[in-house]
C-alpha positions in Angstrom: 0.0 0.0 0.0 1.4 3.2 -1.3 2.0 5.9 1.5 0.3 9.3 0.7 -1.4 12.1 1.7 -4.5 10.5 2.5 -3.0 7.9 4.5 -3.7 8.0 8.6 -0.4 9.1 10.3 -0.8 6.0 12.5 -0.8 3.6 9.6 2.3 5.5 7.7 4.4 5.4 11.1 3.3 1.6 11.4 4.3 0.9 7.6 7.8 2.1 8.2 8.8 0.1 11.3 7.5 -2.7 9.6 9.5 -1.9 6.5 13.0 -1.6 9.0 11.5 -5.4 10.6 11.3 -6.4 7.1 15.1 -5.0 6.0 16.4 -6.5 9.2 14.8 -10.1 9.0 16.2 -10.3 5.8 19.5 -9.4 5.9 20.8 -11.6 8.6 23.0 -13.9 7.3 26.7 -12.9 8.0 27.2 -13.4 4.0 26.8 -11.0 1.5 25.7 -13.6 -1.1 22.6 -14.5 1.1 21.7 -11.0 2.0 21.9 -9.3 -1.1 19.6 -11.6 -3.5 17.1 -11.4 0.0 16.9 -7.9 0.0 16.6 -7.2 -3.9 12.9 -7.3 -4.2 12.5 -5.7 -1.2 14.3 -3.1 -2.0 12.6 -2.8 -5.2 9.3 -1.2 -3.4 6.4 -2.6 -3.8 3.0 -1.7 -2.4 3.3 -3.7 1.0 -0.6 -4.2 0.9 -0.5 -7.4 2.7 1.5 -6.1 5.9 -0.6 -2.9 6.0 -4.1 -5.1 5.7 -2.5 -7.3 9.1 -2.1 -3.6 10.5 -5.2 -2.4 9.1 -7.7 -5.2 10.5 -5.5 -5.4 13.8 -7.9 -1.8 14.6 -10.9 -4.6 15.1 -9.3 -5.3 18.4 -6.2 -4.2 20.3 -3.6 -2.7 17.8 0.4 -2.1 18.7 1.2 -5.4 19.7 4.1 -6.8 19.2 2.9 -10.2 17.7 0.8 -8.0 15.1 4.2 -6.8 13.9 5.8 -10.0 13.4 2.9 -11.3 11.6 3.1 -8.3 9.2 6.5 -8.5 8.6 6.3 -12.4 8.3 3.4 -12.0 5.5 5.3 -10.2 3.5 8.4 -12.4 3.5 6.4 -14.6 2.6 4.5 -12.7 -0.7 8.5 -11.9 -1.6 9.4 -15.1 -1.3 6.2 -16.5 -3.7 7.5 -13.6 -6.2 11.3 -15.3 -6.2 10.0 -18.6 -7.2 7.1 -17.5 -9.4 10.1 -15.8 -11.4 12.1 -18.6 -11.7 8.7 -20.8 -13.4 8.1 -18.1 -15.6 11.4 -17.5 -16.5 10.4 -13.7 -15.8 13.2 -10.9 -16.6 12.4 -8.0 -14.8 10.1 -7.3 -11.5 8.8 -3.9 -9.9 11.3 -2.3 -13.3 14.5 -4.0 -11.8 15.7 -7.8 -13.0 14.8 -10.9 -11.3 16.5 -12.8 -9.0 17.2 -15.2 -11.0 18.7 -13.1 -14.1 20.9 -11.1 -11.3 22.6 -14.4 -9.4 21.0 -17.3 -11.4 18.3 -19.4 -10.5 20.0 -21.5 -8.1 20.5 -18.9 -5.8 17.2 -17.2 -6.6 15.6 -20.1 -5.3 17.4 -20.9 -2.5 16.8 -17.0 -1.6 12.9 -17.4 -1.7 13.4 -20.6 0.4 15.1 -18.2 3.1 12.8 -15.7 2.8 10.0 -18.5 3.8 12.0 -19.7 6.6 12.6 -16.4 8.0 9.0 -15.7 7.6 8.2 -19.3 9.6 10.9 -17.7 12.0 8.5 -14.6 12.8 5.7 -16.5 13.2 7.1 -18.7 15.8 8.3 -15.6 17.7 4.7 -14.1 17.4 3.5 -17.7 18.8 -0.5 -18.5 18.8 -1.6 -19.7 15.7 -0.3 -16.8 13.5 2.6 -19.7 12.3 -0.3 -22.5 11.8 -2.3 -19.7 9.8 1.2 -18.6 7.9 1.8 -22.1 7.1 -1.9 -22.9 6.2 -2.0 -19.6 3.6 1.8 -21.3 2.5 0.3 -24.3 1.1 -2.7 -23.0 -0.5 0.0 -20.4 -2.6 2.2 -23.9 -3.3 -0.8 -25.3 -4.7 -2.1 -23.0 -6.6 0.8 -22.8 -8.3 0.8 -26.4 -8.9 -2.7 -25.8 -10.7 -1.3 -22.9 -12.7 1.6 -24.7 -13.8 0.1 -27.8 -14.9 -2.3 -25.7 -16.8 0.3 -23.8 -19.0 -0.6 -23.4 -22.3 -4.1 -24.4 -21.8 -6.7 -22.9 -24.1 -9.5 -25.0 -22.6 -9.0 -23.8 -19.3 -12.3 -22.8 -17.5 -12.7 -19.7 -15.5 -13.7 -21.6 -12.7 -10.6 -23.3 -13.2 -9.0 -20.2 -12.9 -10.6 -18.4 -9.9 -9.9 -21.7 -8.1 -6.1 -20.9 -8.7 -6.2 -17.6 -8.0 -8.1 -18.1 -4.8 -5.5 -20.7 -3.6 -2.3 -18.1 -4.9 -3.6 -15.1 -4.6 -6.8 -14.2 -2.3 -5.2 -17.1 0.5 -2.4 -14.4 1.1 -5.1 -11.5 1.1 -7.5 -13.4 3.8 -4.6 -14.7 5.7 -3.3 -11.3 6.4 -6.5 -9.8 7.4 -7.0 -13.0 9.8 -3.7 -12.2 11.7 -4.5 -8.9 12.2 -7.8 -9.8 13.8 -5.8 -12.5 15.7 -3.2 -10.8 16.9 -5.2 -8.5 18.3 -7.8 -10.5 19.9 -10.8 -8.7 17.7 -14.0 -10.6 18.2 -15.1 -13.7 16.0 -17.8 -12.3 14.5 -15.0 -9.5 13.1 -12.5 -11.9 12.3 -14.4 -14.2 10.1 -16.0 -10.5 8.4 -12.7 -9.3 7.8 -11.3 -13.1 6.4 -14.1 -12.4 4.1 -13.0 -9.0 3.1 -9.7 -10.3 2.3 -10.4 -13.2 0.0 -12.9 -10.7 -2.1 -10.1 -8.4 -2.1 -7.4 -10.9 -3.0 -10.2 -11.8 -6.0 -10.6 -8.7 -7.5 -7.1 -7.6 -7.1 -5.6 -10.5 -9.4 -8.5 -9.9 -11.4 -7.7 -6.5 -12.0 -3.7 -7.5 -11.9 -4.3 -10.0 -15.1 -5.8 -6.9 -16.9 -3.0 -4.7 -16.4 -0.5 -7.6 -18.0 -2.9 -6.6 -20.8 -3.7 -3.1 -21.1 -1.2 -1.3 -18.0 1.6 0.7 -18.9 5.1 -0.6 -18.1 6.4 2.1 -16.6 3.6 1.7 -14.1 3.6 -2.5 -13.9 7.1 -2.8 -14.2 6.7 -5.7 -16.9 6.0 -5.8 -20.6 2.6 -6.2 -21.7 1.5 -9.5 -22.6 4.5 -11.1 -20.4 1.7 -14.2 -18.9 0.1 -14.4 -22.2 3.8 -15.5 -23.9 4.4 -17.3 -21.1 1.3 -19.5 -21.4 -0.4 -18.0 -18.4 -3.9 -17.7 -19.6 -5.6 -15.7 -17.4 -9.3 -14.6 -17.3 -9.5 -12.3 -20.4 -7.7 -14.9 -22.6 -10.0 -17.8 -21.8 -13.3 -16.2 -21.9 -12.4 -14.8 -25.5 -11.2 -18.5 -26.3 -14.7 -20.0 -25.1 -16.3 -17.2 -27.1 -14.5 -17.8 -30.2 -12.8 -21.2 -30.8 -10.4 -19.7 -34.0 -8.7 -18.1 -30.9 -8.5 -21.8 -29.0 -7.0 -23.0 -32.1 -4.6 -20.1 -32.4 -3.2 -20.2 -29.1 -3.1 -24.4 -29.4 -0.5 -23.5 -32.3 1.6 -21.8 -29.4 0.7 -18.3 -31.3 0.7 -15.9 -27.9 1.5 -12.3 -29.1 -0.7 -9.7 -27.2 -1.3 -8.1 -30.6 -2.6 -10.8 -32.5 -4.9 -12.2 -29.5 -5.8 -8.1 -28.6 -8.7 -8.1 -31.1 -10.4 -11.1 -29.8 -9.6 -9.5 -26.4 -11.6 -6.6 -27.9 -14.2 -7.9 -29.6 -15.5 -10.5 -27.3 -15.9 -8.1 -24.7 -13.9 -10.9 -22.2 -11.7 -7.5 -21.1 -15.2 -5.8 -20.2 -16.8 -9.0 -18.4 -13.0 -9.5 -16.2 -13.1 -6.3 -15.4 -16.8 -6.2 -14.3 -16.2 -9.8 -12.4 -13.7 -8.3 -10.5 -15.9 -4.8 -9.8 -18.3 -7.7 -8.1 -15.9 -9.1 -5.9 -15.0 -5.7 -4.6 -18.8 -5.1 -3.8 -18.3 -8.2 -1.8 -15.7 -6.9 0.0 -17.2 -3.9 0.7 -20.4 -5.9 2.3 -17.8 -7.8 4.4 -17.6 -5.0 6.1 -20.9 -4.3 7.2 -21.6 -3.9 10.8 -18.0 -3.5 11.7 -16.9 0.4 13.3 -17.1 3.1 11.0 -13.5 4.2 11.8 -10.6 5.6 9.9 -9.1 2.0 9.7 -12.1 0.6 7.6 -12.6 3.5 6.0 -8.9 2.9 4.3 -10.0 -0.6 4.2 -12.9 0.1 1.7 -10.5 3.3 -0.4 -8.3 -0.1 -0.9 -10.9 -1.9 -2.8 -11.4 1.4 -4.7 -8.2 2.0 -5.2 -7.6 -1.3 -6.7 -10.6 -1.7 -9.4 -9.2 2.5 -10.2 -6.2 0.9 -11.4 -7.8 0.4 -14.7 -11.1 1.6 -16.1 -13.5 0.1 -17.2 -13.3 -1.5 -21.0 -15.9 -1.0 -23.9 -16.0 -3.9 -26.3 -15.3 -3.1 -29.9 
């Protein structure tokens, strides 16, 4: 989550003593060659939405504790560390406008640097004790498999959307819902605003990778970091590609060919309308996390919580099809 000017001084102040947690949990090895490939995408930037939704929820009961800290930090570690390995599958150049890992050391160390990065996250959540490391390890798996899904489903025309939102459920939205349930763990917020707030954060997660697949199509790579089209040439079929597919099978038989250039499957993209129906399935998760919170406090902290859902469908508007 980007700090601005519209950004309570509370949750800007948290933010950057996570971010020195963060800098310090991975950088202690006493050897350069570990520290440096573990702090590279950290570094790098990166919108730290996950750690600031632990902080964010953590309002639901008793913020400032220590544990809520550690589970921030530890959430993060383990997005970066998802990101590493992700890299090295897709065989991904550059990240956040700097170059992987993997094309910086080689993908042995890139690797073995996401694998520290998990265990230094594990290490966190051990120190925050309860069951942030049981919930860590629970949102770990669900990322591992839905990766698994993804990459056995590479190059797959004839993927279904349901397909899909199963994946990104498991490798997306399970980081999203975890980080809003150790918030309202750590904090000891009541059930009834825990499970509201799990809620939130899988909608969230939803709509986010919705709107995320659409950038790889349409954003600007100054803004994404990443060339347009970079899942679609590397087989990653996301929402937009397999709803035009279903609607027009010359596509199916296109991509089956291994033909993936954005600007020969654009125009099927287009006309369609699969880039208008994405981005409206995604608008309707959002609504759903808005609901989720319903009944909770009308407070500064879930009044950020509900700008973040805006914030996230704003990121591109709304397609017409041609």
């Amino acid at each position: 989550m980007t700090v601005s000017a519209a950004t309570p001084a509370w949750l800007a102040e948290d933010l950057r003593r996570i971010e020195q947690l963060l800098l310090r949990s991975a950088s202690e090895s006493a050897h350069p060659l570990v520290n440096e490939p573990s702090q590279h995408l950290l570094r790098a930037g990166g919108k730290r939405l996950r750690p600031a939704l632990v902080l964010l929820t953590s309002r639901a009961g008793e913020p400032g504790a220590r544990e809520t800290d550690l589970a921030a930090a530890a959430i993060e570690l383990v997005h970066l560390a998802t990101l590493y390995h992700d890299d090295v599958i897709d065989g991904t150049q550059t990240r956040r406008g700097v170059p992987t890992a993997h094309s910086k050391w080689g993908t042995e160390i890139a690797v073995l640097a996401g694998d520290y990065l998990f265990a230094q996250a594990c290490a966190l959540g051990a120190l925050a004790g309860g069951d942030v490391s049981g919930i860590l390890a629970r949102a770990i798996g669900k990322v591992c498999e839905g990766q698994i899904l993804e990459t056995g489903s590479l190059g797959d025309p004839a993927r279904t959307v349901e397909d899909y939102l199963e994946t990104i459920g498991l490798k997306t939205a399970a980081l999203f819902s975890a980080s809003c349930d150790l918030g309202a763990f750590t904090s000891g917020a009541p059930r009834a605003a825990r499970a509201a707030l799990v809620g939130y954060g899988e909608s969230l997660g939803l709509a986010f990778q919705m709107i995320d697949d659409l950038l790889d199509i349409v954003g600007d790579p100054r803004v994404t970091g990443k060339a347009p089209g970079t899942d679609l040439k590397e087989g990653v079929f996301t929402a937009p590609v397999l709803i035009a597919s279903g609607r027009d099978t010359s596509l199916t038989e296109r991509l089956s060919t291994g033909s993936r250039d954005l600007d020969d499957v654009m125009p099927f993209l287009e006309r369609t309308g699969a880039l208008e129906e994405v981005f409206d399935l995604a608008a309707g998760y959002g609504r759903a996390a808005y609901d989720s919170l319903e009944g909770l406090p009308d407070e500064d902290w879930t009044a950020v919580l509900r700008a973040t859902v805006e914030g996230v469908l704003a990121q591109v508007e709304r397609p017409t099809a041609a």
